[in-house]
PASE-623152 format. One record per residue (C-alpha): residue number from 0; x, y, z. Coordinates in pm, 1 decimal, decimal comma. Each point is the difference from the previous one (the first is absolute). Example, Ala and Ser with C-alpha at 12.3 -4.5 7.8 and 13.67 -1.06 7.14 Angstrom:
% PASE-623152
+------+----------+----------+----------+
! loba !     east !    north !       up !
+------+----------+----------+----------+
!    0 !   1230,0 !   -450,0 !    780,0 !
!    1 !    137,0 !    344,0 !    -66,0 !
+------+----------+----------+----------+
This chain:
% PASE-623152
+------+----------+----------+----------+
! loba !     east !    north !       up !
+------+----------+----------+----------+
!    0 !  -3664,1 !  -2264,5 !   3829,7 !
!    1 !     -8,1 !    -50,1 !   -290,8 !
!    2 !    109,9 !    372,9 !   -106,8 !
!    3 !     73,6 !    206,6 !    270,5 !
!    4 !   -296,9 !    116,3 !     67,2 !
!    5 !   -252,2 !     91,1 !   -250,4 !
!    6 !   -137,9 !   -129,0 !     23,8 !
!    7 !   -225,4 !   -216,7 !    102,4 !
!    8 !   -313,6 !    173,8 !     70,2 !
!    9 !    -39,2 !   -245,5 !    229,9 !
!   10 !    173,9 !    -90,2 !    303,2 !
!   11 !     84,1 !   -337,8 !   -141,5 !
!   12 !    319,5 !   -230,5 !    173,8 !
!   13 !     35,2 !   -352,3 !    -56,9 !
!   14 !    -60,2 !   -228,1 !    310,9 !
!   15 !     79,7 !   -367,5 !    -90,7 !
!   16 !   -301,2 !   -193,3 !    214,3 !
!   17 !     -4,0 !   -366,5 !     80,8 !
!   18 !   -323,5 !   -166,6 !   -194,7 !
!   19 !   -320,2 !     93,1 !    306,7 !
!   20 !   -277,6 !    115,6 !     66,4 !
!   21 !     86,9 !    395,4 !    -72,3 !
!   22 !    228,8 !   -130,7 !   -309,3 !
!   23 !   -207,3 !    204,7 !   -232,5 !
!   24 !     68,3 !    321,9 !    204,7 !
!   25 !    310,1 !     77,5 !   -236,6 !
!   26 !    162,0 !    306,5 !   -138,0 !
!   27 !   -263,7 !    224,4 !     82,9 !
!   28 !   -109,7 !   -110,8 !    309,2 !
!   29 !    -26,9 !    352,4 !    165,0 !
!   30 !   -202,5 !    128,1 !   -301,9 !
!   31 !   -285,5 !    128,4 !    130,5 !
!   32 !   -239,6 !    -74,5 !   -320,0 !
!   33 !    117,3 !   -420,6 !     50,3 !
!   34 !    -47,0 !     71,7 !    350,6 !
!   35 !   -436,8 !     97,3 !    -16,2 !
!   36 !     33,9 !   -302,5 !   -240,1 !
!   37 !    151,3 !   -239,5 !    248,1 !
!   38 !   -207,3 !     96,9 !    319,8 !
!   39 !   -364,0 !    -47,7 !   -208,2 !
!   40 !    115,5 !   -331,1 !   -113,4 !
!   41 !     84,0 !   -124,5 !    323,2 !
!   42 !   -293,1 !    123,8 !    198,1 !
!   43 !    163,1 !    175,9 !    254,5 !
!   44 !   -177,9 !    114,0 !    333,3 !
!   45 !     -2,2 !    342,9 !    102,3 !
!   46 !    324,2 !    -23,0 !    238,6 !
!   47 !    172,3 !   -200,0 !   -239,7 !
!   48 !    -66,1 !    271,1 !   -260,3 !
!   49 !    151,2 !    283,9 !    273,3 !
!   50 !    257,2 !   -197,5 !     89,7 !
!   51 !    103,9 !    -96,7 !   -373,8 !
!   52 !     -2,7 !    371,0 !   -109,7 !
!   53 !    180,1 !    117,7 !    283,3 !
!   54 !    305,2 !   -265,6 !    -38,6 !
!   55 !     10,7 !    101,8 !   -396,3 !
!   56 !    -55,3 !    364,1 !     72,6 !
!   57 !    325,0 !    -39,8 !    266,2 !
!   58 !    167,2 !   -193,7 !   -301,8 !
!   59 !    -22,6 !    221,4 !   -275,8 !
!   60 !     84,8 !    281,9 !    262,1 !
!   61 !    304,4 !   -151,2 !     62,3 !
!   62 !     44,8 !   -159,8 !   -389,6 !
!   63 !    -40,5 !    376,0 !   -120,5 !
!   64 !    304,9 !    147,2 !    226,3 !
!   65 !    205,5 !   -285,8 !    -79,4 !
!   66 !    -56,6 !     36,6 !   -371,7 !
!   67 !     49,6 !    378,5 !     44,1 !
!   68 !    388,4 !    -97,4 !    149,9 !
!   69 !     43,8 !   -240,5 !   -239,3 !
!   70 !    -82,3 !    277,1 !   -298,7 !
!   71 !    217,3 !    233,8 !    160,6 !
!   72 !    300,4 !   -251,4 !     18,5 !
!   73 !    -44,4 !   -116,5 !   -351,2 !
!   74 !      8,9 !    334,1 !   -132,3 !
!   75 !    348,2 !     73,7 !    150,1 !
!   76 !     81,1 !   -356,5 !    -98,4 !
!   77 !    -37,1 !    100,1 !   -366,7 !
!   78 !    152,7 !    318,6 !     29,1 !
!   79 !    300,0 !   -161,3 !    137,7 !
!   80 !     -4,0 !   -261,2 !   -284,0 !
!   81 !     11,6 !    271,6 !   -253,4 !
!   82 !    352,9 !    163,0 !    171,2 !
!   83 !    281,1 !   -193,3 !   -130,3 !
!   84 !    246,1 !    114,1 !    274,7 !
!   85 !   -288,7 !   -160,8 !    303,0 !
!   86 !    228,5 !   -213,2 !    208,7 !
!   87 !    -77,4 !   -405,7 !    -23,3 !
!   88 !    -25,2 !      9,2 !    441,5 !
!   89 !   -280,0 !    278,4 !    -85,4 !
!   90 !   -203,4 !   -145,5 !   -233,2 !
!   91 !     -5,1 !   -337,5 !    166,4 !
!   92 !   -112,5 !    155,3 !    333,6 !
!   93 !   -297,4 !    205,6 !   -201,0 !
!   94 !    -93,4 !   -375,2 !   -114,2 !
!   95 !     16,6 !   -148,9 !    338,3 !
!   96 !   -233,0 !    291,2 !    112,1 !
!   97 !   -247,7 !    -40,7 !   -263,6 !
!   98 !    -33,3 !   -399,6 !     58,5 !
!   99 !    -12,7 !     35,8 !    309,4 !
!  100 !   -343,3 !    236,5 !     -2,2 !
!  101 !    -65,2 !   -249,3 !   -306,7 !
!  102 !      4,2 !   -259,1 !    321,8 !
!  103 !   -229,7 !    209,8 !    206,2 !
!  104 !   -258,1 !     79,8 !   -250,9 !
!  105 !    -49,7 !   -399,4 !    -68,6 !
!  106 !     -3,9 !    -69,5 !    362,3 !
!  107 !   -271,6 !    234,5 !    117,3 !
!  108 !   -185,1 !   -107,8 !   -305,2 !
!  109 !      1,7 !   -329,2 !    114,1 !
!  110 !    -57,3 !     54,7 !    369,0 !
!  111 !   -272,7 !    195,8 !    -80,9 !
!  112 !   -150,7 !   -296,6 !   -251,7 !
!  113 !     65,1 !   -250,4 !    270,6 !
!  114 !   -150,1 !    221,1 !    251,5 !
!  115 !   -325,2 !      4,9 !   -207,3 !
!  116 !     11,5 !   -364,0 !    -82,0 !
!  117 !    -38,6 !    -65,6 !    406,0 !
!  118 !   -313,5 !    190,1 !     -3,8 !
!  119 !   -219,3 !   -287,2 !   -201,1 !
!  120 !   -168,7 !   -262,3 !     94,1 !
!  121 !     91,0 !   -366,4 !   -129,7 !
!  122 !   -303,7 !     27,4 !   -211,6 !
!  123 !    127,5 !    356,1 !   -140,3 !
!  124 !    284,5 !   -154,7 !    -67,6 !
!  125 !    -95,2 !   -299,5 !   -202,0 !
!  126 !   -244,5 !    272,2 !   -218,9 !
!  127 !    369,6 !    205,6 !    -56,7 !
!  128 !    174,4 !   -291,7 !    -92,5 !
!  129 !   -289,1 !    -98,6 !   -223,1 !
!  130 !     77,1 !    349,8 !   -174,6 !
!  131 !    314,6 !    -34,2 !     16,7 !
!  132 !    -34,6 !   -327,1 !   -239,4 !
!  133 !   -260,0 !    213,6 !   -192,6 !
!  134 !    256,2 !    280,3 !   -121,9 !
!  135 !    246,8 !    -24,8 !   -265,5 !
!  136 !    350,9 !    153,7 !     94,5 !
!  137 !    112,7 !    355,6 !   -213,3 !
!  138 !   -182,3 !    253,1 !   -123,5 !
!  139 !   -276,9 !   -216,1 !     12,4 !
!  140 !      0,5 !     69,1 !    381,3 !
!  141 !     11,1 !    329,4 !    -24,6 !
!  142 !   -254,8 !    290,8 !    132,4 !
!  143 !   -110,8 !    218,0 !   -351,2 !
!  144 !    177,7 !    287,7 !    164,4 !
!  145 !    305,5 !   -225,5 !     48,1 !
!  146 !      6,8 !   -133,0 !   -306,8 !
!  147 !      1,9 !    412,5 !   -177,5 !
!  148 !    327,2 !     69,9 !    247,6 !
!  149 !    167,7 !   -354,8 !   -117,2 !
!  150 !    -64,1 !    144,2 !   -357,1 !
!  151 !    165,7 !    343,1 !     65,9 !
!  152 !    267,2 !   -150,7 !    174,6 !
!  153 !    118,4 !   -233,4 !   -256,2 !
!  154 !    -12,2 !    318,2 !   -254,2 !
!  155 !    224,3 !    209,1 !    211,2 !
!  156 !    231,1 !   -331,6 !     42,4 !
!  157 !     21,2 !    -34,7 !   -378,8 !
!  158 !    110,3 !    356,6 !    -11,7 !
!  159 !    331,9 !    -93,6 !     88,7 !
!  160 !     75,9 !    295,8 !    211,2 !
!  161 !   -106,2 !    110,9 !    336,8 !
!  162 !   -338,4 !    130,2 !     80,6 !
!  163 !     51,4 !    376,3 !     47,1 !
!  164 !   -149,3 !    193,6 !    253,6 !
!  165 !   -299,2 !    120,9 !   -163,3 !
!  166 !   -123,3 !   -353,2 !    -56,4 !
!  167 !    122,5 !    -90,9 !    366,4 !
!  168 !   -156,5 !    243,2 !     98,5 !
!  169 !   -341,5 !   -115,0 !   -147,6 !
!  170 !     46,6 !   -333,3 !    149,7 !
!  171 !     62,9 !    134,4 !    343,5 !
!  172 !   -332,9 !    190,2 !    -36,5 !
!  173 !   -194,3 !   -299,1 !    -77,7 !
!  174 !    195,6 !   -220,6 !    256,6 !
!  175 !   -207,6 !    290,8 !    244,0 !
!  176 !   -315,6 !    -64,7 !   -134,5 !
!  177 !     43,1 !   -371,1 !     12,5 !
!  178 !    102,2 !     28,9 !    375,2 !
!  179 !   -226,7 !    195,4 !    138,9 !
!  180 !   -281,4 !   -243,9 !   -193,1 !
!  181 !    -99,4 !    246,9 !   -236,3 !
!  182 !     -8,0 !   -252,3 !   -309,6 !
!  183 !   -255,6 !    180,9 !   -239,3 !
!  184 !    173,8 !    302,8 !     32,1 !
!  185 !    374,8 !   -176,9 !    -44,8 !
!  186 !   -151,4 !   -216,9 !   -340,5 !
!  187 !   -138,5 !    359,3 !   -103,2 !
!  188 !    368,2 !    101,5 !     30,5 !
!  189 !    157,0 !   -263,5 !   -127,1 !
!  190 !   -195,6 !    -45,5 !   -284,7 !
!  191 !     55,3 !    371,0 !    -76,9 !
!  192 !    345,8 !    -47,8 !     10,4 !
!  193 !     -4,4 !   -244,0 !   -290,2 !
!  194 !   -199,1 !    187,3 !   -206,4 !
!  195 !    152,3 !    299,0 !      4,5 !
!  196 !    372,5 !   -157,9 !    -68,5 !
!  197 !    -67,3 !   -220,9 !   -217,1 !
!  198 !     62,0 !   -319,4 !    216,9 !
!  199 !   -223,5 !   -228,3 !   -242,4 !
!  200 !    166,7 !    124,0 !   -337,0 !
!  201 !    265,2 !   -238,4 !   -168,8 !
!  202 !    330,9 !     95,7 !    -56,1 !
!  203 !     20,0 !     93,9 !   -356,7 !
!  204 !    370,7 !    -81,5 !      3,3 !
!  205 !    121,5 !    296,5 !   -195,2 !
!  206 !    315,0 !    149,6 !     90,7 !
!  207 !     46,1 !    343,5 !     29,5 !
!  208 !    208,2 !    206,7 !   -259,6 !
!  209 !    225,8 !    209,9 !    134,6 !
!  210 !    159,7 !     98,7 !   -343,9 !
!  211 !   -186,3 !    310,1 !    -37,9 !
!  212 !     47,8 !    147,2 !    276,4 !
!  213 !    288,5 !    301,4 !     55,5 !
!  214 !    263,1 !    -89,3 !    245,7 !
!  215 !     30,1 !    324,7 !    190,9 !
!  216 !    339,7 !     58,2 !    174,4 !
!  217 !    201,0 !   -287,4 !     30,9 !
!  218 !    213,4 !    129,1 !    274,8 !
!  219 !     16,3 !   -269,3 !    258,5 !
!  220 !   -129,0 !    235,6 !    298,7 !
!  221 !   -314,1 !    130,9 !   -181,2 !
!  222 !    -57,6 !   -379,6 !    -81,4 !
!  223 !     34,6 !   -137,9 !    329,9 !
!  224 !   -248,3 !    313,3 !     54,9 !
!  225 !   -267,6 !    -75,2 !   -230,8 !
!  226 !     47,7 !   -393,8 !     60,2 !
!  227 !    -82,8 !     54,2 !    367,0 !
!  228 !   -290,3 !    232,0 !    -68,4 !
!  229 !   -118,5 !   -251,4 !   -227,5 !
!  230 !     -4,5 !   -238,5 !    247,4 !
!  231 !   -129,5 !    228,4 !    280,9 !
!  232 !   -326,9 !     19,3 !   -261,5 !
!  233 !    -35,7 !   -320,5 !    -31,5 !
!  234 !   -105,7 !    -77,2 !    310,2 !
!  235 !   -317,3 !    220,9 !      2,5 !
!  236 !    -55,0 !   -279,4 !   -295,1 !
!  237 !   -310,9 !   -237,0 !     48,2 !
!  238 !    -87,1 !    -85,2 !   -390,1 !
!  239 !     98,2 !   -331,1 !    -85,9 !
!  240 !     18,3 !     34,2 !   -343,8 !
!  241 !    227,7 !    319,9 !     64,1 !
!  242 !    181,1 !   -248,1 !    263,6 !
!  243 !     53,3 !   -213,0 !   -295,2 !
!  244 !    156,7 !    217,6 !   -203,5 !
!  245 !    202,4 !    185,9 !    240,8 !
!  246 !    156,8 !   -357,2 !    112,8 !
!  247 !     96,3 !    -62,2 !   -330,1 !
!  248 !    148,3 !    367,2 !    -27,3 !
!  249 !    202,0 !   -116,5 !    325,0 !
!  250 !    144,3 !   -266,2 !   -154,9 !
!  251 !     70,1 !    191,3 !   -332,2 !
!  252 !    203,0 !    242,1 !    210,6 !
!  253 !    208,4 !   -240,3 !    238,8 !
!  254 !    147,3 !   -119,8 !   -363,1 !
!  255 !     73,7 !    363,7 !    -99,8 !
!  256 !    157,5 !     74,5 !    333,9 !
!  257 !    193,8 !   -300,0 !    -14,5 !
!  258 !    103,2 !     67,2 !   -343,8 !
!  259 !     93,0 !    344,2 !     75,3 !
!  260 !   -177,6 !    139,0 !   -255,3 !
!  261 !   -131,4 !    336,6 !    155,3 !
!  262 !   -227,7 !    110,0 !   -337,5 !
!  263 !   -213,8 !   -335,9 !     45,8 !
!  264 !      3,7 !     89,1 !    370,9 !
!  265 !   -124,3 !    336,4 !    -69,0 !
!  266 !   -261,7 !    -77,3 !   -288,9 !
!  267 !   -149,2 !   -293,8 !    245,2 !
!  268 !    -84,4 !    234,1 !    268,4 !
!  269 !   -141,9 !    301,2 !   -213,4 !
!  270 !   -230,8 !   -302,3 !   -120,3 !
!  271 !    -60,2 !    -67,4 !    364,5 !
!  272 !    -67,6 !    398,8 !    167,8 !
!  273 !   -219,7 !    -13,1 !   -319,8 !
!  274 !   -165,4 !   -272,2 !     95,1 !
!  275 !    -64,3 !    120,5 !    316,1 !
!  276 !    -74,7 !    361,0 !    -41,2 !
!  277 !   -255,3 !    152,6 !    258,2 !
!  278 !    123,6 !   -235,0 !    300,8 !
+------+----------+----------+----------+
C-alpha cells in the first residue's frame, strides 16, 4: 500500500472503475470532506442524504477494520522479510494473506461506491458525470487535507526505510479523527505533525561523519547490544530530518558489518545513541 502502512492518513485503496456516472468517485471515495462536497453538488433530498451517509458510514466502518488487518499483517510481513532464515512456504503464505485483505478492502470500496451510485436519479447522474468531465485526474483531484497526507507520505517513502512506530502511530491517530468525521481536528493534527518534524524541509544531503566519534567496546556481544538498543530508539523516532540521517547511518553500518570491521561498527552507533539521546 504503498508502504506498509504509514501511512496514508487516509484510508486510500485503488478501485479501477469503468468510465460512469460515479467515475469521479476515485481514491478517496469514503473521505468524508469529498463526501459534503459530492452530496451539495448533486442536490440530494433529505432520504437520499440519510441513506448516502449511512452506506459510507457502514463503508468506512468496515474499510477501517480491514485496513487495521491489513496493517497488522504487513507489519509481520516485514518483520519476516528482515529474518534471513524465514522459510520461502512462509513468506509466500504471509503474501497470499495480505492480497487477499488487499482483495477485500477494494471490493467493499466498490460495493459501497456502487451502492451509492444506485441512489441517484438519471438527472443526478448526468450532473456527476458532468463533474466527472470537469476534474482533472491526480493531485489535482484531491481534498486539501488529502493532498497534506499524499505529501507526508511520499516523504516517509523517500526515506527508504520503514515508518517506525512513532510515526505509525501518528497516522493511526489521524486515521481516528478522519473516521469518526472529525476533519478540523485531524488537519489540526496533521498539520502539527509536519511542523514539528520537519516534513516540509529539504534534504540537505549531508552525510553524517562518523570519524569522530569513539568506538566503545568492540566485543561482538556488547555490539549486537548497543546495535539493538539503537534500533529499539529509533522507533520512538518521528523527525524526518533525524529519519534522514539515521537511514543513511543504517546503510553506513550494513557496510561495516559486512566488512567486519567492528571499530566503524562501534563509532557509527556512538554517533547514533548520540543522536538520539533523551528517547
Amino acid at each position: 500500500m504503498k508502504i506498509a502502512t504509514i501511512v496514508s492518513f487516509h484510508i486510500l485503496v485503488n478501485v479501477s472503475l469503468a468510465a460512469g456516472p460515479l467515475d469521479w468517485l476515485k481514491p478517496d471515495a469514503l473521505d468524508p470532506e469529498r463526501t459534503n462536497r459530492i452530496k451539495s453538488e448533486l442536490s440530494l433530498t433529505t432520504e437520499q442524504e440519510a441513506r448516502m451517509q449511512t452506506l459510507l458510514e457502514d463503508g468506512r466502518r468496515s474499510m477501517e477494520e480491514l485496513s487495521k488487518t491489513l496493517r497488522e499483517q504487513r507489519d509481520r510481513f516485514d518483520a519476516m522479510m528482515r529474518k534471513p532464515s524465514t522459510p520461502v512456504e512462509e513468506g509466500v503464505t504471509a503474501l497470499k494473506r495480505m492480497m487477499e485483505t488487499e482483495s477485500a478492502i477494494k471490493e467493499r470500496q466498490l460495493r459501497t461506491i456502487l451502492s451509492v451510485r444506485d441512489l441517484l436519479t438519471p438527472e443526478q447522474q448526468e450532473k456527476a458525470m458532468a463533474a466527472s468531465r470537469g476534474r482533472t485526474s491526480g493531485s489535482g483531484d484531491m481534498t486539501p487535507f488529502g493532498a497534506k497526507a499524499a505529501r507526508v507520505k511520499a516523504v516517509i517513502e523517500g526515506l527508504g526505510v520503514p515508518p517506525t512506530e512513532a510515526i505509525k502511530a501518528a497516522g493511526a491517530a489521524i486515521e481516528v479523527l478522519v473516521g469518526e468525521g472529525k476533519l478540523a481536528e485531524a488537519e489540526a493534527a496533521l498539520d502539527k505533525f509536519i511542523i514539528a518534524n520537519q516534513v516540509d524541509d529539504p534534504d540537505d544531503g549531508s552525510e553524517p561523519d562518523f570519524g569522530g566519534e569513539e568506538p566503545g567496546s568492540t566485543d561482538s556481544e556488547t555490539l549486537r547490544a548497543r546495535r539493538d538498543e539503537v534500533a529499539s530508539k529509533a522507533q520512538k523516532v518521528t523527525s524526518i530530518p533525524l529519519l534522514r540521517k539515521l537511514a543513511k547511518a543504517k546503510t553506513a553500518l550494513e557496510t561495516a558489518v559486512s566488512n567486519q570491521d567492528a571499530e566503524a561498527v562501534g563509532r557509527i552507533l556512538t554517533w547514533a545513541e548520540k543522536q538520539m539521546t533523551g528517547l
